[in-house]
C-alpha positions as a Markdown table, in Angstrom:
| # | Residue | x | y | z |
|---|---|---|---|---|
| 1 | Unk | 1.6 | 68.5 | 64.5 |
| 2 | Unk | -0.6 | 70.7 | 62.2 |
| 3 | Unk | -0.3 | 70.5 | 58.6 |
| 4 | Unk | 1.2 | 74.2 | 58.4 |
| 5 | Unk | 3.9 | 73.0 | 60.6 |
| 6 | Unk | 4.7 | 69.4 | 59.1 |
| 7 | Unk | 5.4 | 71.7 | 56.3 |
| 8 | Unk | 7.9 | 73.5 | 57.2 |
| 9 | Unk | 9.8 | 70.2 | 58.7 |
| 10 | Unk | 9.6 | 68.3 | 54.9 |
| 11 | Unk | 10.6 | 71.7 | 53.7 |
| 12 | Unk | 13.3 | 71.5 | 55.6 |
| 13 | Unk | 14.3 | 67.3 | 55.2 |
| 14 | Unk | 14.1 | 68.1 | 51.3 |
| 15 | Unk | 16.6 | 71.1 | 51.7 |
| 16 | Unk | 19.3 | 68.7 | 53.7 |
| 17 | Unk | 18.5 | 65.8 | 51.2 |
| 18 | Unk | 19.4 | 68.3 | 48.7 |
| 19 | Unk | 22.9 | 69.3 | 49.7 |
| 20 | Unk | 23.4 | 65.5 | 50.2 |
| 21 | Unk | 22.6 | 64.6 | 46.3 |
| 22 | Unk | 24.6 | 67.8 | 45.8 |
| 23 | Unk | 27.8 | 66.5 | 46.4 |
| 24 | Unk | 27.5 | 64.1 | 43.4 |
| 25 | Unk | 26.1 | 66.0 | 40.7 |
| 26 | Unk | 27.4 | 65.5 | 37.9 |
| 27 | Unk | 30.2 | 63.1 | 39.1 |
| 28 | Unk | 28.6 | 60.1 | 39.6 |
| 29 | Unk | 28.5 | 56.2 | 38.0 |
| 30 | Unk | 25.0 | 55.3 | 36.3 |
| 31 | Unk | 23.7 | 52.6 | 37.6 |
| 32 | Unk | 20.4 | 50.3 | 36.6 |
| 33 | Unk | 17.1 | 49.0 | 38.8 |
| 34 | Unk | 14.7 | 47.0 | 37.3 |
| 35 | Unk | 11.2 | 47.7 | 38.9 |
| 36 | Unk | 8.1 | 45.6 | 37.7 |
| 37 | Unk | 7.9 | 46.6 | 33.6 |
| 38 | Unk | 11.5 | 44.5 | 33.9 |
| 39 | Unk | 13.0 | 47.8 | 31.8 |
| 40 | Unk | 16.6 | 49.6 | 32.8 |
| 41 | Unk | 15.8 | 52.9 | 34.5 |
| 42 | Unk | 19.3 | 55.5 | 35.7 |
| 43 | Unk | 19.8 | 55.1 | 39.2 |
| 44 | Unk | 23.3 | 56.4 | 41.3 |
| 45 | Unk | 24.8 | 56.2 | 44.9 |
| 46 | Unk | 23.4 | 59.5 | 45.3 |
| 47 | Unk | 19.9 | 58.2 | 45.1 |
| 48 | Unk | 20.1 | 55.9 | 48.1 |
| 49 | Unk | 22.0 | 58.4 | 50.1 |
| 50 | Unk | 19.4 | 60.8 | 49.7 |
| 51 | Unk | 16.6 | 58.5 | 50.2 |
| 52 | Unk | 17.7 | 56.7 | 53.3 |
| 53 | Unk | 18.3 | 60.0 | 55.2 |
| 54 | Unk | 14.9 | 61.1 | 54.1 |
| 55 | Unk | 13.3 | 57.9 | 55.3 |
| 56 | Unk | 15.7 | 58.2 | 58.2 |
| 57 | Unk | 14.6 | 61.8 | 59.0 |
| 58 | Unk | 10.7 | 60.9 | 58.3 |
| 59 | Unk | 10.8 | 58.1 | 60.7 |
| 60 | Unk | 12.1 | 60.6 | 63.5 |
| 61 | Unk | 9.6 | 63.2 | 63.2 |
| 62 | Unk | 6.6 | 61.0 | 61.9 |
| 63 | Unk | 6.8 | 57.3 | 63.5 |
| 64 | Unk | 4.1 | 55.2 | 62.5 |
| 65 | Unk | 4.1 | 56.8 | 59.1 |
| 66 | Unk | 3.7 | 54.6 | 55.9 |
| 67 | Unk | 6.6 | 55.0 | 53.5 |
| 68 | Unk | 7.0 | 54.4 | 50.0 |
| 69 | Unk | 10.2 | 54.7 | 48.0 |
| 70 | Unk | 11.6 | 54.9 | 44.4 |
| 71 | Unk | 14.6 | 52.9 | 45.8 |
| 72 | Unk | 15.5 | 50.2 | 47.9 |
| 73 | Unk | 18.9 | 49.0 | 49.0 |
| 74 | Unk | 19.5 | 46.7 | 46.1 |
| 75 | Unk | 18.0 | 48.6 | 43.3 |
| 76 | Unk | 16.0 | 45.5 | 42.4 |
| 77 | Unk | 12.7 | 47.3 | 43.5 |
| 78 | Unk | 11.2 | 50.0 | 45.7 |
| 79 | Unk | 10.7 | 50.6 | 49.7 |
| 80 | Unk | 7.5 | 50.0 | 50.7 |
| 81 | Unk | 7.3 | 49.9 | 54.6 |
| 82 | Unk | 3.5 | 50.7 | 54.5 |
| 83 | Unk | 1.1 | 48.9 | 57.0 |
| 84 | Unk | -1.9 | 50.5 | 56.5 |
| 85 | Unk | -2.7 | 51.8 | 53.0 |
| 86 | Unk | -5.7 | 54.0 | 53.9 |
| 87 | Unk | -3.6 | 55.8 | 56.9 |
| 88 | Unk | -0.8 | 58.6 | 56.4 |
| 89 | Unk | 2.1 | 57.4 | 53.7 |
| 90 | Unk | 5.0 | 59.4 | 52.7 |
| 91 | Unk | 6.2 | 59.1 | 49.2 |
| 92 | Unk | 9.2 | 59.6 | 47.9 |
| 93 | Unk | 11.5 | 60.4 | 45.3 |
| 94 | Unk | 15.2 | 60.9 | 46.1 |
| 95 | Unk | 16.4 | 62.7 | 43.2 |
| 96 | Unk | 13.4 | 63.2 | 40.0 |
| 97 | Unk | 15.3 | 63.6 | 36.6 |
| 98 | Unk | 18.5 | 61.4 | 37.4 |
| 99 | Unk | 19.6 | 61.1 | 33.8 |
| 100 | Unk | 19.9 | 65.2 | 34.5 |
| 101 | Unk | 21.9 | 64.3 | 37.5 |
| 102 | Unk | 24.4 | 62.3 | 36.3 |
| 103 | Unk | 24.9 | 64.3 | 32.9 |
| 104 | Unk | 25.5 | 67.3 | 35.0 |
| 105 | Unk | 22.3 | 69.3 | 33.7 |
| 106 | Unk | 20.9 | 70.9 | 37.0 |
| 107 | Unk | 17.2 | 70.4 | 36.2 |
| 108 | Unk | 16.3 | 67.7 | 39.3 |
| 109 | Unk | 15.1 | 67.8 | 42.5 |
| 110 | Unk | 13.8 | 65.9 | 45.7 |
| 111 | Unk | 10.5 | 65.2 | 45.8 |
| 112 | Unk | 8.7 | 64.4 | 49.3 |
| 113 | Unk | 4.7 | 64.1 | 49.7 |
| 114 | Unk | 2.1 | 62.8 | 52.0 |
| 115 | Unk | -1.0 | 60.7 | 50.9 |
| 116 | Unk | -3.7 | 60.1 | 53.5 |
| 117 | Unk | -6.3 | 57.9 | 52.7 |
| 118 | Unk | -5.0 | 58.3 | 49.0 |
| 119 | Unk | -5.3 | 61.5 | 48.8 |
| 120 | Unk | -1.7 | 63.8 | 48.5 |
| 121 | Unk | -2.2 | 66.3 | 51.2 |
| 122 | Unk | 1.3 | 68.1 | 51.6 |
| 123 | Unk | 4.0 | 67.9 | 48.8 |
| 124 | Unk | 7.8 | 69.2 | 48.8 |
| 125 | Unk | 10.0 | 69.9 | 45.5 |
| 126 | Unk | 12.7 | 71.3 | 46.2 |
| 127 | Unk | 14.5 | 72.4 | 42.7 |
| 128 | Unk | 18.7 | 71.9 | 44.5 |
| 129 | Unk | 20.4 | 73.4 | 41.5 |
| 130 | Unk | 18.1 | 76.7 | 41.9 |
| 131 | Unk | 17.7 | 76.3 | 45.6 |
| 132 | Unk | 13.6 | 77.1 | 45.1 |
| 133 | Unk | 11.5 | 75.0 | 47.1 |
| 134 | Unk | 7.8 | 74.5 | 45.7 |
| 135 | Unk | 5.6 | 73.6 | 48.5 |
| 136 | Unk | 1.4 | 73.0 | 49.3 |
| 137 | Unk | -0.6 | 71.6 | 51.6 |
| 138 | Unk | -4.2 | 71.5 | 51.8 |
| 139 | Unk | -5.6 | 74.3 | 53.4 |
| 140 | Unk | -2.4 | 76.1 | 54.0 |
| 141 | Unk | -1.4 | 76.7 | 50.1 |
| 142 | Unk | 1.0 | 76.7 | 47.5 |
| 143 | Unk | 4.4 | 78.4 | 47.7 |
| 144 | Unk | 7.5 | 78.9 | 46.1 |
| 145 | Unk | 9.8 | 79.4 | 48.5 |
| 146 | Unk | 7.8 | 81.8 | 51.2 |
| 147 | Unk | 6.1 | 83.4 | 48.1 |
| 148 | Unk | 2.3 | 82.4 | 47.6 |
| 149 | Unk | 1.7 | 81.2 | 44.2 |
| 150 | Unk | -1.7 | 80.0 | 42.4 |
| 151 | Unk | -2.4 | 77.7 | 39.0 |
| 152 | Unk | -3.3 | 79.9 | 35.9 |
| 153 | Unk | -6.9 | 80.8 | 35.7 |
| 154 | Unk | -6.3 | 81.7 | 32.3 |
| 155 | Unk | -7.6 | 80.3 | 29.0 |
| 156 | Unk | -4.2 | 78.8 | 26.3 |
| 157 | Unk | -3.0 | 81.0 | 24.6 |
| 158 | Unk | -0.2 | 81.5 | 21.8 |
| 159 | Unk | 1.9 | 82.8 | 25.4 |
| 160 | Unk | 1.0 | 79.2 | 26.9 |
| 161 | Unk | 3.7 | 77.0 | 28.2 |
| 162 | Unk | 3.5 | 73.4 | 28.2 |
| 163 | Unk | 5.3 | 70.9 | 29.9 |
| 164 | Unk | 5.7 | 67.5 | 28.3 |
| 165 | Unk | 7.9 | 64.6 | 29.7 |
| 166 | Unk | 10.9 | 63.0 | 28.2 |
| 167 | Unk | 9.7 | 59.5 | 27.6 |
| 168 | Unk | 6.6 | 59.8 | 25.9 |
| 169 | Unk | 6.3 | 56.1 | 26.1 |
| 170 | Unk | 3.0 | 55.0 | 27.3 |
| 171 | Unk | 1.9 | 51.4 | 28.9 |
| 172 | Unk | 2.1 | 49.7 | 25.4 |
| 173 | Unk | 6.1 | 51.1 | 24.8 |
| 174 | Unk | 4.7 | 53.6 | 22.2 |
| 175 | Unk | 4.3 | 56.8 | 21.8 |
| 176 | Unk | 0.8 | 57.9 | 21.7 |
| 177 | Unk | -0.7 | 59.8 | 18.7 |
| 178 | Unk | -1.9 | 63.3 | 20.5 |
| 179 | Unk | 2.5 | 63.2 | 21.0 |
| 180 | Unk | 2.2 | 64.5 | 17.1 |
| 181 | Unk | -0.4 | 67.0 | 17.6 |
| 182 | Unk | 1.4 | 68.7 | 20.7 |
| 183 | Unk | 4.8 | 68.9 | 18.6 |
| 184 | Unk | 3.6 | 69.5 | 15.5 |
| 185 | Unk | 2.2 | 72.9 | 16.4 |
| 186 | Unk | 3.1 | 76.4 | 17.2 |
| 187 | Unk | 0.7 | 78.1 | 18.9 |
| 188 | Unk | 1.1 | 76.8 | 22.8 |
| 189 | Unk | 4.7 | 76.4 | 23.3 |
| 190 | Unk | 6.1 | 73.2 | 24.4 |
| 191 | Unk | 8.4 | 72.8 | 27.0 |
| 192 | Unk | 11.0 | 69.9 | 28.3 |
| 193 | Unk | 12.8 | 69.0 | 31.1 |
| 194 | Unk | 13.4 | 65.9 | 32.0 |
| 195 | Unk | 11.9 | 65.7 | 35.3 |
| 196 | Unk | 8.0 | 65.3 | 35.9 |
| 197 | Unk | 7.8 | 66.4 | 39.2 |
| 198 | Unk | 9.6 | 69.9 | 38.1 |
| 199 | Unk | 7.3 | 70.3 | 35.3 |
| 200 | Unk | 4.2 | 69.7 | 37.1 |
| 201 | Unk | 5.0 | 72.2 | 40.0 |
| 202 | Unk | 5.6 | 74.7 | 37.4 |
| 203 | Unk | 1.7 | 74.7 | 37.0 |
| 204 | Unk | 0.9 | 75.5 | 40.7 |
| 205 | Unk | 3.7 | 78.5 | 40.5 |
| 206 | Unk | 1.5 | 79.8 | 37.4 |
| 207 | Unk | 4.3 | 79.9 | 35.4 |
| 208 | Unk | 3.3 | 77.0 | 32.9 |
| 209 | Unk | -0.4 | 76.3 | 32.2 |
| 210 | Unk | -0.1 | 72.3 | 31.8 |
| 211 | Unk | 2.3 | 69.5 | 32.2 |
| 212 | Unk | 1.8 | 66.1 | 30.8 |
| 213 | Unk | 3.8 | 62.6 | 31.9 |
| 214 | Unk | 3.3 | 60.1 | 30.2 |
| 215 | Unk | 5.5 | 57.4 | 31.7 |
| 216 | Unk | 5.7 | 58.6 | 35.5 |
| 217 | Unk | 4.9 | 56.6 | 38.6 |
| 218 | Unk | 3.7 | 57.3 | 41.4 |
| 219 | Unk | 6.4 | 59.2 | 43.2 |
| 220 | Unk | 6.1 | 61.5 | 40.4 |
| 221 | Unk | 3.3 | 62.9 | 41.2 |
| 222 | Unk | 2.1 | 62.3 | 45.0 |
| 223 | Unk | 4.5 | 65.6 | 45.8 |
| 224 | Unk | 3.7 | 67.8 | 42.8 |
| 225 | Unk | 0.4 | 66.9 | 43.1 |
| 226 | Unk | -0.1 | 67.9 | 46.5 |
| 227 | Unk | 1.4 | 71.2 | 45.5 |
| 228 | Unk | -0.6 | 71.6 | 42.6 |
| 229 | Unk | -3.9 | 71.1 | 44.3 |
| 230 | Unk | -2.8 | 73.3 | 46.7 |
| 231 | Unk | -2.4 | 76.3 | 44.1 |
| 232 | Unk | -6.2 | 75.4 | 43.5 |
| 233 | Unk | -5.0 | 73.7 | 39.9 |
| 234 | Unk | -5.8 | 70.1 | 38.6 |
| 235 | Unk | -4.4 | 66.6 | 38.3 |
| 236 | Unk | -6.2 | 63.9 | 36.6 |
| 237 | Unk | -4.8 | 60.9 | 34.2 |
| 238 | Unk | -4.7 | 61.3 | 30.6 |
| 239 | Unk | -8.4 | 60.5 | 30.1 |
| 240 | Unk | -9.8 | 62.7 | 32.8 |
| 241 | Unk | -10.2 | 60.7 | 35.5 |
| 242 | Unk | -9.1 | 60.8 | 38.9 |
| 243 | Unk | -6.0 | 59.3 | 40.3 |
| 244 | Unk | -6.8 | 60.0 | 43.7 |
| 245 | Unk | -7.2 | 58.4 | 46.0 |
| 246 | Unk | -4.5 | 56.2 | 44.9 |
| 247 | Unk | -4.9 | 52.4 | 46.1 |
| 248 | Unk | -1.7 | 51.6 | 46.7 |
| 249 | Unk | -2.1 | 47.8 | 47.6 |
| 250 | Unk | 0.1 | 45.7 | 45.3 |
| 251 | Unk | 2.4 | 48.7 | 44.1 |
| 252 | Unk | 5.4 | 48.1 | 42.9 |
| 253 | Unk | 6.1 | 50.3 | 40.0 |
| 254 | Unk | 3.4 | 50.2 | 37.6 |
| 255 | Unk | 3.3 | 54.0 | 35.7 |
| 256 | Unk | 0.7 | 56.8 | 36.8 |
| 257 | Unk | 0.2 | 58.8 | 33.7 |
| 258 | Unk | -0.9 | 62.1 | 34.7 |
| 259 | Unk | -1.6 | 65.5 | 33.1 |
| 260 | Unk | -1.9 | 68.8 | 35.7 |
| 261 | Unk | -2.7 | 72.4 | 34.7 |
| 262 | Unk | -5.0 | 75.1 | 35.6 |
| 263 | Unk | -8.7 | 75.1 | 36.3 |
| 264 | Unk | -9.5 | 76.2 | 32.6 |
| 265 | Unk | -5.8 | 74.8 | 31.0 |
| 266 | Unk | -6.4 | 72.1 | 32.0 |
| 267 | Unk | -9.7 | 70.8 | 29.9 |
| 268 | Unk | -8.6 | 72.2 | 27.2 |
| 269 | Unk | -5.1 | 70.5 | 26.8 |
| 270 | Unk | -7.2 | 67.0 | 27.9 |
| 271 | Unk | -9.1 | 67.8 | 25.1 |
| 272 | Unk | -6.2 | 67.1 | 22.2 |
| 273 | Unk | -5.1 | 64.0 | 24.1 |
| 274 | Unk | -8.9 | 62.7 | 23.9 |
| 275 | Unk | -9.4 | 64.2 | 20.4 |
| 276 | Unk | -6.2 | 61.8 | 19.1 |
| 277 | Unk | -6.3 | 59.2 | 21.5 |
């Protein structure tokens, strides 16, 4: 199946996934998971609903494909049915921003992406509240819904948008110091949504010119990311260097800090991060 057409079918899984998580927004229990930092994270019945008919649905178009998954059946870890890490792995992330979920606030989404040899190659996020499906694959593009889109080429500006996660948390459970410098000025305009993978694909529609996460993991950003490389934008860590490819031997959790913007945006946000540290 060619990339242009594998597409179109996680376009579509993500839209059915959607309607499923629909059903239970906003009406749902909270749950808690414990992953490997040991720490509480939101989790609901609509997460493994979701997740098991997209693993269900990946499995019948794509057997033989890795898969990795925020969730697993008893919310003491993650799926990860992955038997060779350099081959072709689907990520996942049933619903991104579930705190927005249960609370009823419609920014969330599904988020489905492929990594091959480490590398995110194709990426679905598909924004259920808004219906808008951001989607890229390499050498096919970036779109939102059928509507090509491209990252900013542009320098920052007093117009710029910028995206900055929720939990600003890093590795150490504190809030790094550039966290100051971003908020405590006026000129680019920051932005917040409560879900990474939403934030980061607003760079590859153009409409944001960087979005920071500080305490993502790796299904945060195999789907966006994929989308966002496919708008001919960026996505590093917060020092600059690559995540991909991403060894994914041994995961179970750990965070992926990761900033994405434009080809020009994106230096020069990485620049106050490095400046403060």
């Amino acid at each position: 199946m060619k990339m242009k057409q594998e597409l179109a079918v996680v376009e579509r899984i993500a839209r059915e996934a959607g309607q499923i998580a629909l059903r239970h927004f906003g009406h749902v229990a909270r749950l808690t998971k414990t992953h490997a930092a040991a720490t509480e994270e939101a989790v609901t019945i609509a997460d493994r609903l979701t997740q098991k008919f997209i693993i269900d649905a990946l499995r019948l178009e794509f057997p033989g494909d890795g898969i990795v998954g925020e969730e697993d059946e008893s919310g003491a870890g993650i799926t990860f049915d992955v038997s060779n890490t350099d081959g072709r792995v689907w990520v996942i992330d049933p619903i991104d921003g579930t705190n927005n979920f249960i609370a009823g606030f419609g920014a969330w989404c599904v988020c489905i992406g492929l990594l091959e040899a480490g590398v995110p190659t194709l990426g679905v996020v598909y924004d259920v509240t808004r219906d808008t499906a951001y989607c890229g694959a390499k050498d096919v593009g970036a779109f939102v819904n059928d509507r090509p889109v491209c990252a900013s080429t542009e320098p920052m500006g007093p117009q710029s948008l910028v995206m900055l996660t929720s939990n600003v948390l890093d590795r150490n459970n504190k809030s790094p110091s550039w966290i100051t410098s971003l908020l405590g000025q006026t000129h680019w305009k920051i932005r917040i949504l409560g879900s990474a993978a939403l934030e980061a694909v607003h760079v590859a529609a153009g409409t944001v010119q960087a979005a920071v996460t500080v305490n993502g993991k790796i299904w945060d950003c195999v789907a966006p990311g994929a989308v966002v490389l496919a708008s001919g934008g960026i996505i590093t860590d917060l020092t600059g260097k690559p995540i991909f490819p991403f060894d994914l031997r041994n995961y179970v959790g750990a965070k992926v800090p990761f900033l994405a913007g434009g080809k020009v945006s994106h230096g020069e946000v990485l620049g106050v991060i490095n400046a403060q540290g």
